[in-house]
C-alpha positions, 0 to 999 in steps of 0.5 A: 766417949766423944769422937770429932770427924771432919768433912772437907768440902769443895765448891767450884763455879763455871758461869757462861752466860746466863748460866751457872754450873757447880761442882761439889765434892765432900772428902768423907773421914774414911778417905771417900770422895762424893761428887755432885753437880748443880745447875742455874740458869738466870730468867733473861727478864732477871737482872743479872746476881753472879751470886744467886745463880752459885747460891742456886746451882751449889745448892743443887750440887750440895743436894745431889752430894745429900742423896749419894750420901743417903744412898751410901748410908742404906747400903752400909746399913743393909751390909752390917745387918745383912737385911733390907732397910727401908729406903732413907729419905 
């Protein structure tokens, strides 16, 4: 049997300067929200690439949204088996 779940996404900048800020969020299938934040900041010897600074700082929110997930994932683990589970990576 074949099953299609979904995950929503969000991805929102805030640049000032030579900094850039993301904010992430993904809306898991059970309604679960996970946020997570990123930020750049552009070398004042760099030219100045909008794009990079949100390529680098929506990165960096996507990879803190990765972890809570991991972390979310060992703790369901631990609960259905009622065991310590190695840590996921």
């Amino acid at each position: 049997m074949q099953t299609l779940v979904g995950w929503h996404v969000e991805m929102e900048f805030q640049e000032e300067g030579d900094r850039t800020r993301a904010a992430a969020m993904v809306r898991l299938g059970d309604g679960t929200e996970i946020r997570g934040h990123g930020n750049a900041q552009r070398h004042r010897s760099d030219p100045e690439q909008l794009r990079v600074g949100e390529e680098i700082s929506g990165a960096r929110a996507l990879m803190d949204i990765a972890s809570q997930l991991l972390q979310k994932a060992h703790v369901e683990i631990d609960e259905a088996s009622g065991k310590t589970s190695h840590p996921l990576r």
